[in-house]
KOLNU-604966 format. One record per atom (N, C-alpha, C): residue in one letter; y, z, x. Coordinates in steps of 0.02 Angstrom, whole numbers, plus 50000, padded with zeros to 5 digits. Layout:
N
aYZX
...
//
This chain:
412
x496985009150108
x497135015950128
x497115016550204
x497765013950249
x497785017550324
x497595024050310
x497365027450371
x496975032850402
x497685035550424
x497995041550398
x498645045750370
x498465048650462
x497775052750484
x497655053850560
x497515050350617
x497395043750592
x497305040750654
x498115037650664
x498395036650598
x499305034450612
x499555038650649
x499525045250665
x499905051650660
x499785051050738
x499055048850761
x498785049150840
x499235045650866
x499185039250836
x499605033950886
x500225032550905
x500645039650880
x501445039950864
x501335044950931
x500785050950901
x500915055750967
x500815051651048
x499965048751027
x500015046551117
x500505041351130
x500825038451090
x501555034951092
x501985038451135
x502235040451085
x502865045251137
x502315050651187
x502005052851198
x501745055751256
x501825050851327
x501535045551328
x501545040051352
x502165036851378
x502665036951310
x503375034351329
x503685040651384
x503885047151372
x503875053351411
x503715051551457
x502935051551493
x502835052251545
x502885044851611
x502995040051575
x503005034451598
x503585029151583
x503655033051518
x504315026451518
x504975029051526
x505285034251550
x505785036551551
x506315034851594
x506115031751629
x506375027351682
x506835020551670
x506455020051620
x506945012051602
x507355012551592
x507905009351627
x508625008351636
x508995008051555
x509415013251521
x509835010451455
x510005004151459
x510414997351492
x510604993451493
x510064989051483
x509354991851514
x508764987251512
x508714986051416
x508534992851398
x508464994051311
x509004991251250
x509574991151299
x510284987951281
x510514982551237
x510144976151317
x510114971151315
x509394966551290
x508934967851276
x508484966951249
x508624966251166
x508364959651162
x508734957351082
x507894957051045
x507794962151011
x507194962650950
x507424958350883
x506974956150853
x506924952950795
x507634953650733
x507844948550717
x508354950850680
x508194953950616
x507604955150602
x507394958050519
x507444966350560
x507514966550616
x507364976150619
x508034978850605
x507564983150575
x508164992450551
x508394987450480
x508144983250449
x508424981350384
x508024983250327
x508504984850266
x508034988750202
x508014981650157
x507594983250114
x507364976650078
x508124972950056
x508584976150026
x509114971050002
x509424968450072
x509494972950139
x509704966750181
x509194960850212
x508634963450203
x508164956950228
x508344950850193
x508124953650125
x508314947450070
x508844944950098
x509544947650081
x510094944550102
x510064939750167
x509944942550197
x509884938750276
x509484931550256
x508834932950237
x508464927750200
x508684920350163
x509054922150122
x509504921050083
x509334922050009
x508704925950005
x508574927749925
x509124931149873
x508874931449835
x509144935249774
x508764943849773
x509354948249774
x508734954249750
x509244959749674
x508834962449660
x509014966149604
x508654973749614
x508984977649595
x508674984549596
x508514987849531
x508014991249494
x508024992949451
x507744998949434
x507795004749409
x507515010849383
x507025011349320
x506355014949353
x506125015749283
x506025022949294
x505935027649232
x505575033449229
x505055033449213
x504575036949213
x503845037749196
x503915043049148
x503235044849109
x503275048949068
x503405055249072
x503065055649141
x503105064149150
x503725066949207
x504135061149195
x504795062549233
x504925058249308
x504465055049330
x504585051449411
x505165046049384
x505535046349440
x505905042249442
x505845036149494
x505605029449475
x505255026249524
x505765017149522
x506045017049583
x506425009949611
x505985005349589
x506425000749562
x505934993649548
x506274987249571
x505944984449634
x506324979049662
x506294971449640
x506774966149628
x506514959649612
x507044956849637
x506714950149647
x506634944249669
x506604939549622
x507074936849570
x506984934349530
x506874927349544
x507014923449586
x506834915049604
x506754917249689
x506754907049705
x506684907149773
x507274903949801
x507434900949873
x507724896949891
x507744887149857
x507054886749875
x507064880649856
x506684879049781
x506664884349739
x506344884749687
x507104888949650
x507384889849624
x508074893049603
x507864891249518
x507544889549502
x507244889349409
x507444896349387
x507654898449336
x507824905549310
x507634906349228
x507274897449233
x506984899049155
x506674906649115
x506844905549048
x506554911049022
x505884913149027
x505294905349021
x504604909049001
x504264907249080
x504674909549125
x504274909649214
x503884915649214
x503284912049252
x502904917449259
x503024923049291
x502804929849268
x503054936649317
x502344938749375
x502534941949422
x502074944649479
x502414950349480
x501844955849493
x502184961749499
x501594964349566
x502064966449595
x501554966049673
x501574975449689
x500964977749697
x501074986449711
x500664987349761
x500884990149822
x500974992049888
x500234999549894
x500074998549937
x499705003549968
x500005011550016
x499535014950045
x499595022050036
x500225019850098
x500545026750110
x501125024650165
x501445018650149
x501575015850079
x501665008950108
x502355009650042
x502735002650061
x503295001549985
x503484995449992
x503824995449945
x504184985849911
x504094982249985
x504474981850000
x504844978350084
x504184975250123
x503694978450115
x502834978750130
x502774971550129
x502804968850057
x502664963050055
x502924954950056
x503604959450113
x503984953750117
x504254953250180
x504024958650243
x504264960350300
x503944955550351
x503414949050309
x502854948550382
x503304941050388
x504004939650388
x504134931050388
x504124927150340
x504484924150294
x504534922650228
x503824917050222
x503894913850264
x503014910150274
x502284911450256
x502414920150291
x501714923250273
x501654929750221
x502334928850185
x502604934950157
x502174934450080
x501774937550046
x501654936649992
x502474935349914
x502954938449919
x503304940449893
x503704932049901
x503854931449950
x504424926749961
x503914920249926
x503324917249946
x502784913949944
x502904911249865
x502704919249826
x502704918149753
x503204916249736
x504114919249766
x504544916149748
x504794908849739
x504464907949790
x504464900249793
x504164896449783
x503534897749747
x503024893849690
x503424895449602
x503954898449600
x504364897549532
x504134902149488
x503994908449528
x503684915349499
x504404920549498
x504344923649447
x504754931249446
x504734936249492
x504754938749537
x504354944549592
x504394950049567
x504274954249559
x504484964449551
x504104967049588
x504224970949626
x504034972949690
x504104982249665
x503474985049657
x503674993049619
x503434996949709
x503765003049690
x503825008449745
x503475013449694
x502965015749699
x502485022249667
x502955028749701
x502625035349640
x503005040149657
x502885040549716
x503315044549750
x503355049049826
x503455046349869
x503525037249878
x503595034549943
x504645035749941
x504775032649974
x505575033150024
x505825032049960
x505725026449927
x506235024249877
x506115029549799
x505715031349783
x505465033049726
x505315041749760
x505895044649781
x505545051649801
x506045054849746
x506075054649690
x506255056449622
x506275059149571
x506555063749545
x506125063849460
x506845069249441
x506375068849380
x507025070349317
x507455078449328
x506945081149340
x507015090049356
x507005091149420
x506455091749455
x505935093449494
x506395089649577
x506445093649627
x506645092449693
x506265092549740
x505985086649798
x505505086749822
x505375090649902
x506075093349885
x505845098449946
x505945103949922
x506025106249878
x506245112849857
x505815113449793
x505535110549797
x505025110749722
x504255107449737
x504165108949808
x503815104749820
x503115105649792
x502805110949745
x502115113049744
x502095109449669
x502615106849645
x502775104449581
x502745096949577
x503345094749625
x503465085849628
x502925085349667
x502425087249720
x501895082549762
x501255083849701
x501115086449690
x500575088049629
x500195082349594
x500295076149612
x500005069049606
x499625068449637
x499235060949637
x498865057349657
x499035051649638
x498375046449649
x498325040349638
x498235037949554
x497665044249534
x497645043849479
x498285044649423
x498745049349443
x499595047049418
x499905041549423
x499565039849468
x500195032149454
x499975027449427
x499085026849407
x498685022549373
x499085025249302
x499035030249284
x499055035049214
x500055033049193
x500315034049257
x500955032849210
x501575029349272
x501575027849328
x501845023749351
x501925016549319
x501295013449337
x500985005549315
x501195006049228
x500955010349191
x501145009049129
x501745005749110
x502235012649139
x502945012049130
x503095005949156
x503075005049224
x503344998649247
x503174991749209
x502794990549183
x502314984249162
x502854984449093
x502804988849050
x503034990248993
x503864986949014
x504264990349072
x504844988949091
x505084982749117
x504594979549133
x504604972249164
x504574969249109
x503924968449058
x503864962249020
x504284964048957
x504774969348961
x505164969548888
x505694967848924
x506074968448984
x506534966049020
x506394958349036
x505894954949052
x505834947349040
x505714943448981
x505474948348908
x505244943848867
x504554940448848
x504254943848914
x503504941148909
x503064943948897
x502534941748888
x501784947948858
x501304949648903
x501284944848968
x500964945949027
x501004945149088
x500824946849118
x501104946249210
x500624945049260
x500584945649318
x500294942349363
x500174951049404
x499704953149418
x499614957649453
x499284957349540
x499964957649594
x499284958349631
x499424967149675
x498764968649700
x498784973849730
x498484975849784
x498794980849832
x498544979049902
x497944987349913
x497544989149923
x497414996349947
x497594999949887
x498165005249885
x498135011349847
x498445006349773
x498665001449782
x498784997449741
x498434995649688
x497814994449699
x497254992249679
x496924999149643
x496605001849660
x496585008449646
x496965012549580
x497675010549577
x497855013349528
x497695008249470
x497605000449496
x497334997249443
x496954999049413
x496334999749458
x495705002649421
x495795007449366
x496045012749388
x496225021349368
x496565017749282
x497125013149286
x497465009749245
x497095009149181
x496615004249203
x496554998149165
x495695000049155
x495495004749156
x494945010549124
x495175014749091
x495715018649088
x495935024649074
x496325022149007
x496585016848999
x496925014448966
x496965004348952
x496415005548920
x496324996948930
x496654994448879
x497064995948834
x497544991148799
x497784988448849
x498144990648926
x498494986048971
x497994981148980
x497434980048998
x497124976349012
x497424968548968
x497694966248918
x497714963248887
x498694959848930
x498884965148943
x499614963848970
x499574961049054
x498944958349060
x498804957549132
x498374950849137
x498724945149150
x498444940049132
x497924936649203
x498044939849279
x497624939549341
x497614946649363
x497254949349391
x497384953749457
x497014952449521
x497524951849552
x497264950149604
x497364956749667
x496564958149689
x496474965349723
x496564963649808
x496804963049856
x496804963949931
x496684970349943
x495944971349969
x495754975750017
x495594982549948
x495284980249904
x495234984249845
x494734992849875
x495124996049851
x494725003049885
x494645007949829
x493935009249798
x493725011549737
x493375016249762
x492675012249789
x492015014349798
x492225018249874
x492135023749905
x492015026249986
x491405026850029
x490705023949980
x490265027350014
x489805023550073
x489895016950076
x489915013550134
x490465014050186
x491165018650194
x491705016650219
x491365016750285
x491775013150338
x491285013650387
x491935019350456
x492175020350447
x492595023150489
x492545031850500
x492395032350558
x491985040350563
x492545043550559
x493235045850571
x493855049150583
x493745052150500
x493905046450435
x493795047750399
x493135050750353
x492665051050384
x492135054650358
x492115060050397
x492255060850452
x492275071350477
x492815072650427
x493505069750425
x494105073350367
x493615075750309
x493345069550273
x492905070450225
x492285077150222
x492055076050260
x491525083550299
x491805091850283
x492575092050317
x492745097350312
x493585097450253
x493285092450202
x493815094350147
x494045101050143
x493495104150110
x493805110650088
x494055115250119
x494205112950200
x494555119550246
x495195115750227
x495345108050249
x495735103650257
x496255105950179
x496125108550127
x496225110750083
x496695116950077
x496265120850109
x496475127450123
x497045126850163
x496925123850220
x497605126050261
x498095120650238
x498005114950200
x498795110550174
x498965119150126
x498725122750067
x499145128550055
x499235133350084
x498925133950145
x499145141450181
x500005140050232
x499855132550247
x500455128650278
x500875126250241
x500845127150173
x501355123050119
x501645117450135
x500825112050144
x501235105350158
x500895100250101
x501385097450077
x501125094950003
x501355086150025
x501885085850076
x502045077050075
x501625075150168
x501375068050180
x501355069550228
x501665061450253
x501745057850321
x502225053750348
x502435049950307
x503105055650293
x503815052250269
x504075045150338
x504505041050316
x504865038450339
x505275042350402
x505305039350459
x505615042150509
x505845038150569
x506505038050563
x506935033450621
x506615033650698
x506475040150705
x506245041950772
x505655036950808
x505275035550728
x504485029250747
x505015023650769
x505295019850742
x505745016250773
x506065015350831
x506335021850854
x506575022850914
x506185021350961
x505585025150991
x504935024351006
x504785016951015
x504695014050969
x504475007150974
x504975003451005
x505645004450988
x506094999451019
x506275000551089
x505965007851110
x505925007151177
x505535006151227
x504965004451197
x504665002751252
x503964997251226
x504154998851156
x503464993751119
x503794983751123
x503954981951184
x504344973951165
x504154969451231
x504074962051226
x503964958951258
x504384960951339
x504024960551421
x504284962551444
x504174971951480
x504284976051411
x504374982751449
x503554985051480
x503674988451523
x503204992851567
x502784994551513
x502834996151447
x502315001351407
x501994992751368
x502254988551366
x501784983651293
x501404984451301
x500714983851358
x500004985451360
x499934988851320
x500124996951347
x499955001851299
x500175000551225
x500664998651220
x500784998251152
x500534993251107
x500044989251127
x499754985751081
x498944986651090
x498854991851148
x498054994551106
x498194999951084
x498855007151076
x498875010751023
x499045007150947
x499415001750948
x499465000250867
x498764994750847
x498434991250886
x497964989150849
x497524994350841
x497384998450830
x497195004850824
x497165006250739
x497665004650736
x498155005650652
x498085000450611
x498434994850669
x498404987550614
x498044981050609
x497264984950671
x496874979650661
x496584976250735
x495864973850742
x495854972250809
x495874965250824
x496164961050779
x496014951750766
x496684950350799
x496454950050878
x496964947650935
x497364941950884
x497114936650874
x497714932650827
x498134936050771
x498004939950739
x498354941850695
x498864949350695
x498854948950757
x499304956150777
x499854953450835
x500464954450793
x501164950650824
x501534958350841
x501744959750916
x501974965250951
x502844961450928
x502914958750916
x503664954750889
x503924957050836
x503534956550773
x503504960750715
x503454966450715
x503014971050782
x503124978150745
x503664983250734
x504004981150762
x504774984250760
x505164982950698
x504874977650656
x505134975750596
x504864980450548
x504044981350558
x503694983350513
x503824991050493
x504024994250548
x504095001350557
x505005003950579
x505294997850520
x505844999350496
x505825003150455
x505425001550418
x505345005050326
x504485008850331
x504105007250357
x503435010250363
x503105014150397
x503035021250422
x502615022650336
x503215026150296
x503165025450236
x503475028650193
x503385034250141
x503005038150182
x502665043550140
x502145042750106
x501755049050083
x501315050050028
x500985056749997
x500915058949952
x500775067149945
x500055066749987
x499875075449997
x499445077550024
x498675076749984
x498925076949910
x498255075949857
x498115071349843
x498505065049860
x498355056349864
x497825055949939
x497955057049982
x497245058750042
x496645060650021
x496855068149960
x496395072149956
x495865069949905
x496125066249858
x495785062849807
x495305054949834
x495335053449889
x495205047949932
x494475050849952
x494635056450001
x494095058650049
x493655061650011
x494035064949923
x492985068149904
x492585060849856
x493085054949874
x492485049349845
x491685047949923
x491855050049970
x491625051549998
x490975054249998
x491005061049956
x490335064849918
x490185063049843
x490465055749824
x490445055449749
x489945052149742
x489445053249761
x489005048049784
x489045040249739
x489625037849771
x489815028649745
x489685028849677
x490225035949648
x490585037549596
x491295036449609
x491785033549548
x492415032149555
x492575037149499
x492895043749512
x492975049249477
x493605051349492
x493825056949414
x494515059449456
x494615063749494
x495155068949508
x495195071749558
x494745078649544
x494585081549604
x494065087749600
x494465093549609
x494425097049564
x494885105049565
x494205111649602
x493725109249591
x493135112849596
x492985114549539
x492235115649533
x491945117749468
x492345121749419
x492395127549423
x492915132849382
x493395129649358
x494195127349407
x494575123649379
x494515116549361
x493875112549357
x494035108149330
x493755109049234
x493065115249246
x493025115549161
x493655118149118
x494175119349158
x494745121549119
x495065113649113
x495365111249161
x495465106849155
x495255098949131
x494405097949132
x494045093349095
x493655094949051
x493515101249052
x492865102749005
x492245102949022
x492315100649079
x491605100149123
x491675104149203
x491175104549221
x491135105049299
x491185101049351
x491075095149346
x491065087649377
x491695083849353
x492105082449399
x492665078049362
x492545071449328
x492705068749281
x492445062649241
x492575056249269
x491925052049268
x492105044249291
x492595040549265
x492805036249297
x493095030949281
x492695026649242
x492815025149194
x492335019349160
x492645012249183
x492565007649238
x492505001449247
x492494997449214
x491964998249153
x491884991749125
x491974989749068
x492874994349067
x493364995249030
x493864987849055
x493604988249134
x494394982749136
x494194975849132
x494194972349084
x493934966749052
x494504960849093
x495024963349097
x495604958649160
x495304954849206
x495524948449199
x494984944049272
x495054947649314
x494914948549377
x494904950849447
x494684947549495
x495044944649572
x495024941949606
x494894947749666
x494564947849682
x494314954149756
x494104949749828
x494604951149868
x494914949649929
x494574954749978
x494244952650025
x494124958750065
x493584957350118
x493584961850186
x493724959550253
x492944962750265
x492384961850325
x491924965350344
x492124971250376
x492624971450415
x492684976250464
x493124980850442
x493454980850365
x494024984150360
x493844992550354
x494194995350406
x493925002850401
x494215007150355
x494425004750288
x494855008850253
x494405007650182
x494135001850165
x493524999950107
x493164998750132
x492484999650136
x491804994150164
x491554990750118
x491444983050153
x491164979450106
x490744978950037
x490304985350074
x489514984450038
x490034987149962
x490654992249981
x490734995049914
x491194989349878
x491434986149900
x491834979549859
x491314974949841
x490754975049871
x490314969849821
x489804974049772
x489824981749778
x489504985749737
x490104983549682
x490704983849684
x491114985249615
x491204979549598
x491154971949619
x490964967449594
x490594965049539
x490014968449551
x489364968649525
x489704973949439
x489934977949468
x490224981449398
x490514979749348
x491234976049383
x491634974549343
x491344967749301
x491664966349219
x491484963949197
x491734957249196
x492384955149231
x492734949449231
x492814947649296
x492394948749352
x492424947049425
x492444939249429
x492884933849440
x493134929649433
x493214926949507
x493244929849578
x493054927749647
x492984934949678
x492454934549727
x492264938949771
x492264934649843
x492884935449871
x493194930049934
x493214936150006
x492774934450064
x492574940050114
x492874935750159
x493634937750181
x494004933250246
x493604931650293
x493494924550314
x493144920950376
x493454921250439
x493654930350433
x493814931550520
x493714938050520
x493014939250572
x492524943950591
x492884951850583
x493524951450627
x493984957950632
x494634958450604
x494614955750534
x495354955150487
x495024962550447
x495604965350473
x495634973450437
x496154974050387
x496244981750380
x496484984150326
x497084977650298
x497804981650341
x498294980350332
x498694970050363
x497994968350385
x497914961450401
x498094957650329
x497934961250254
x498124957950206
x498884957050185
x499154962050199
x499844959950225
x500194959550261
x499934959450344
x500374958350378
x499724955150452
x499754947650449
x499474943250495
x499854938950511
x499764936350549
x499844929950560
x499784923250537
x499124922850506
x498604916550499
x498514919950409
x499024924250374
x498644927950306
x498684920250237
x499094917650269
x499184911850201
x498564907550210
x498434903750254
x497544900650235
x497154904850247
x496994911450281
x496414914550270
x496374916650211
x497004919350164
x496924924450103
x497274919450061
x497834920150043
x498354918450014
x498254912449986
x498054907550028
x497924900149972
x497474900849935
x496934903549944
x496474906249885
x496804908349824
x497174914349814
x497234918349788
x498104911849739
x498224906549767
x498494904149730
x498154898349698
x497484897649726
x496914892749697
x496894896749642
x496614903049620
x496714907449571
x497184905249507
x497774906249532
x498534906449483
x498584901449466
x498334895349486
x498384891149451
x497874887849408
x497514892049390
x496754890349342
x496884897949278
x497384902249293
x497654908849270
x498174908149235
//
């Protein structure tokens, strides 16, 4: 889970910055300056460029989302299209979608990686991000108190269902390979408690940067949000704002002018984005970010935040969302919204995860360790300042993370 306000900071003192200082730079300078050839590309032209294979596919959910389902059915040098290949189905974190896990260099790319170990890929987009802003009735700007009305706990409840259900009857198979990054993970949980027959349709999961527990988080931005929920509440309906950073060309712009090897602003622009994506001088490429924030962020509702920040007061309770006392005995029967039962998800689980990451804290990934009943590796990256979004997008992510996690798959 990136920090939705500290993203939002580093766009403003961005362009504040660019304004007052970079305005000067010659057009011909911005012109001629050749950025990465993966920028301004959406997942089917990366692939293409790549030379992968991609496929697009639609699922609906029960209660009407209409949610993109991307694959990658082989690799380059792996091209097998056998029937009984194993499937991976890879689900993206908050702000985050498909493209996520294939934007960092086919080398360090989780997606491309698996492709080319002779895996199936499906790459799902949860409701509300860019690709999946959808549904059957319901219009998300004109209906908006209706279509944002989710959380995380929705897409555990009927995203993941649907999709899983849509994958392994579309391949033929009975189980798949799960991995998940942040909000990814999360809906696992929500999943595979709430409904543990899946548990059985899930033959690994593998969690990067798993975020359940909040009550060690260590990042103060997010605990004042947390502090003053219930104003933070009040004014998303007095302001009728139900989605918050959508996708926007303009972040792009911004970056390509002045965030690149060379211009007057890189300084600045690589202590506002490690800010965001992490402070592990090796693993933060100013080359890539112009790639990354082709497609990223890609949205997320206002009650996916909001359901984050009261784990906060749950005291290292994993519960659902809080209506407040009154509306939730209408809605649960109780006054207290109901736990998650954990030790429901009987699914191996592989938990990936960083000391410093300010979006989970440790202590709570080895508290839910301790919970779950099939904890199968508890692996704490051996680099001091590998944060959040370092699980998918480093430098150095294939031996710090990644070969592990295929030490895994192949004992799976």
């Amino acid at each position: 889970m990136c920090s939705a306000i500290d993203y939002f900071s580093v766009i403003c003192y961005l362009l504040i910055f660019l304004l007052s200082n970079c305005s000067s730079i010659p057009l011909n300078q911005l012109s001629e300056h050749q950025f990465h050839p993966d920028v301004g590309l959406n997942i089917s032209q990366l692939l293409k460029r790549h030379g992968y294979p991609f496929e697009g596919h639609t699922v609906v959910t029960e209660d009407g989302y209409i949610l993109a389902l991307h694959r990658v059915p082989h690799g380059i040098n792996n091209k097998s299209e056998e029937v009984d290949k194993p499937v991976a189905l890879l689900v993206h974190g908050l702000m985050s979608q498909s493209i996520d896990f294939l934007n960092n260099e086919p080398e360090h790319s989780l997606g491309f990686l698996l492709a080319e170990k002779g895996y199936d890929v499906w790459l799902i987009n949860l409701r509300g991000n860019t690709h999946s802003r959808r549904h059957i009735s319901l219009d998300p700007d004109t209906d908006k108190d209706k279509f944002w009305d989710f959380s995380w706990h929705d897409s555990g409840i009927y995203d993941l269902p649907a999709t899983i259900d849509y994958i392994l009857s579309h391949t033929g198979q009975s189980q798949l390979y799960y991995f998940g990054h942040s909000r990814g993970t999360t809906a696992f949980f929500v999943m595979a408690s709430s409904l543990p027959e899946y548990n059985q349709k899930i033959k690994l999961m593998t969690a990067l940067a798993p975020v359940v527990f909040m009550q060690n988080n260590i990042d103060p931005s997010k605990r004042l949000m947390a502090d003053f929920l219930a104003g933070l509440k009040v004014t998303a309906k007095v302001l009728d704002i139900h989605e918050l950073m959508p996708h926007s060309d303009s972040i792009l712009t911004i970056v390509k002018t002045c965030c690149y090897e060379g211009s007057v602003c890189v300084k600045e622009c690589e202590m506002y984005f490690e800010q965001s994506f992490g402070h592990a001088p090796t693993e933060f490429n100013m080359t890539l970010l112009p790639v990354y924030l082709s497609n990223t962020p890609a949205g997320f509702s206002v009650k996916d935040g909001f359901h984050y920040l009261q784990h906060f007061k749950n005291g290292g309770r994993f519960r659902q969302y809080d209506y407040g006392s009154s509306m939730n005995k209408v809605k649960y029967g109780q006054s207290i919204p109901p736990e998650y039962n954990l030790t429901n998800v009987v699914t191996p689980v592989a938990l990936h995860y960083a000391r410093k990451d300010k979006a989970t804290g440790y202590k709570d990934v080895e508290h839910l360790a301790k919970i779950l009943p099939n904890c199968i590796r508890l692996s704490l990256v051996p680099l001091e300042d590998f944060d959040h979004v370092n699980f998918i997008w480093s430098n150095h992510i294939k031996t710090l993370v990644y070969d592990e996690v295929f030490e895994d798959l192949k004992k799976y």
